[in-house]
C-alpha positions in Angstrom: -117.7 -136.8 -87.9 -115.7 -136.4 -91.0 -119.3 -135.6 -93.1 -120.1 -133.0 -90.9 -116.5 -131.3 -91.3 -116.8 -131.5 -94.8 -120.6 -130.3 -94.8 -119.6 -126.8 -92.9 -116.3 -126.5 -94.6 -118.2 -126.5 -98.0 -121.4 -124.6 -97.2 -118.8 -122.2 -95.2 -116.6 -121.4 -98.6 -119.9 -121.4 -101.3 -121.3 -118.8 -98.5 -117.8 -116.8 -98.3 -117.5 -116.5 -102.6 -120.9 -115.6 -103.1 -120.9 -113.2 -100.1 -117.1 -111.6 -101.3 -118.9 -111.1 -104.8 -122.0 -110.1 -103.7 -120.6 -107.3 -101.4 -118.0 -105.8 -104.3 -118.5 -102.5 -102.8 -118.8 -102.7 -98.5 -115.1 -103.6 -97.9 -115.5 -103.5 -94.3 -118.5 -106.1 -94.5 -116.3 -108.4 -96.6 -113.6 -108.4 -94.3 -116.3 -108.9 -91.3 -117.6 -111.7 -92.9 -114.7 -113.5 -94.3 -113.3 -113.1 -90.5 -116.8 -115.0 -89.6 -116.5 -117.8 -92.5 -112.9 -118.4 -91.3 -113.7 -119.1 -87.8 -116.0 -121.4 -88.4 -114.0 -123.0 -91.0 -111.4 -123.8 -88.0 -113.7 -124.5 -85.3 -115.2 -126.7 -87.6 -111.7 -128.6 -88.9 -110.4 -128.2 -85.2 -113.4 -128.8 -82.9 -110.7 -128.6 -79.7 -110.4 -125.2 -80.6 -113.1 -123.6 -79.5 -113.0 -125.8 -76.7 -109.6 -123.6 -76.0 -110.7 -120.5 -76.9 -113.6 -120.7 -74.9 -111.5 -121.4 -72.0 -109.5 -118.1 -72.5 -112.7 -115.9 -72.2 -114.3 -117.8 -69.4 -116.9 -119.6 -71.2 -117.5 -123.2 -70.0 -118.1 -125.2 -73.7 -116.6 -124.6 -76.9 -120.1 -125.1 -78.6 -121.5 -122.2 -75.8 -119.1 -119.7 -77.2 -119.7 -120.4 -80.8 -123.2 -120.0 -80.2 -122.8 -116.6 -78.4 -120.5 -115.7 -81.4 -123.3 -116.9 -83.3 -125.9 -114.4 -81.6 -123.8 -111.7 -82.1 -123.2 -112.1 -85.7 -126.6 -112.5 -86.3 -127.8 -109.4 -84.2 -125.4 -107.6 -86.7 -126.7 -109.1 -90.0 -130.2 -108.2 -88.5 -129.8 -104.3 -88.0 -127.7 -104.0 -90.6 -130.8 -104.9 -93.0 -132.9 -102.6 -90.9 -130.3 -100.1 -92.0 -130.6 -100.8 -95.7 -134.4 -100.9 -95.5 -134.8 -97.4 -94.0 -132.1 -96.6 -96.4 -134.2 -98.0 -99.1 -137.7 -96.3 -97.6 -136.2 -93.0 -97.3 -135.3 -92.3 -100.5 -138.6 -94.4 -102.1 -140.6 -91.6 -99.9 -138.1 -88.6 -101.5 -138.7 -90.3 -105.2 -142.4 -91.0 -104.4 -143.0 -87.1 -103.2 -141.1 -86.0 -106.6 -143.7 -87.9 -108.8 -146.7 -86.6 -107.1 -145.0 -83.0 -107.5 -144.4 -83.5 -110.9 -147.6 -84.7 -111.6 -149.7 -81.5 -109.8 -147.2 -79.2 -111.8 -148.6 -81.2 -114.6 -152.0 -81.0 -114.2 -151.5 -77.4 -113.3 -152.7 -77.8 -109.6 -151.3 -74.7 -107.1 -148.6 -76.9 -104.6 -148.0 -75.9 -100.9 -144.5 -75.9 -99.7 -142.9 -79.2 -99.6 -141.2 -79.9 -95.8 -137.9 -81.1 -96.0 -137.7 -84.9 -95.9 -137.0 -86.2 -92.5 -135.4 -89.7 -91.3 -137.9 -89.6 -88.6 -141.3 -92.0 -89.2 -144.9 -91.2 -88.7 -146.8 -93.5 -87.3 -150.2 -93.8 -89.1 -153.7 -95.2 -88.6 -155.9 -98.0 -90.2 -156.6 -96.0 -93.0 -153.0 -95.0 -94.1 -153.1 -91.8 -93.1 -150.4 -89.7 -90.9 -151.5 -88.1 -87.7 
């Protein structure tokens, strides 16, 4: 039992510094996640704990709660990296239509009116091309 403990405990703190450096400049994350780390830090140092806890909220096992807790988290991790990769699309489509612009007012080609860039996605067919 004691490996185990010291397994978590130690994957649990490299996790927390690289994530507290990695995240210099979401505070709110940081704080999320170093809220996450902790608790399993003490479930996993105090296994009665979330035997306890689980009690309180009206879940049968410790190790059911932690797992909902765990589902939770993860949900959140998930969409916030669908946020960041829309983030991340968005403004590759804004730079992406700024090249191609560029490069007809290079080549001297007449442009039509560019639309406004929308968050909104197209859905397109086999051949790459929008509706």
């Amino acid at each position: 039992m004691l490996w185990i403990k010291l397994i978590l405990v130690g994957a649990s703190l490299a996790l927390l510094f690289y994530f507290v450096v990695a995240a210099r400049k979401r505070p709110m994350q940081k704080l999320a996640m170093m809220g996450v780390f902790s608790l399993i830090i003490l479930f996993a140092l105090f296994p009665d704990l979330s035997n306890r806890a689980a009690h309180l909220v009206g879940v049968g096992r410790g190790v059911d709660l932690v797992f909902y807790l765990s589902i939770v988290v993860l949900l959140f991790l998930v969409f916030n990296l669908y946020l960041g990769q829309k983030t991340t699309e968005d403004q590759l489509t804004i730079v992406v239509r700024e090249l191609a612009i560029a490069q007809a007012e290079r080549a001297g080609q007449k442009l039509p009116p560019t639309p406004a860039p929308t968050s909104c996605h197209s859905v397109s067919d086999s051949n790459g091309t929008a509706p």
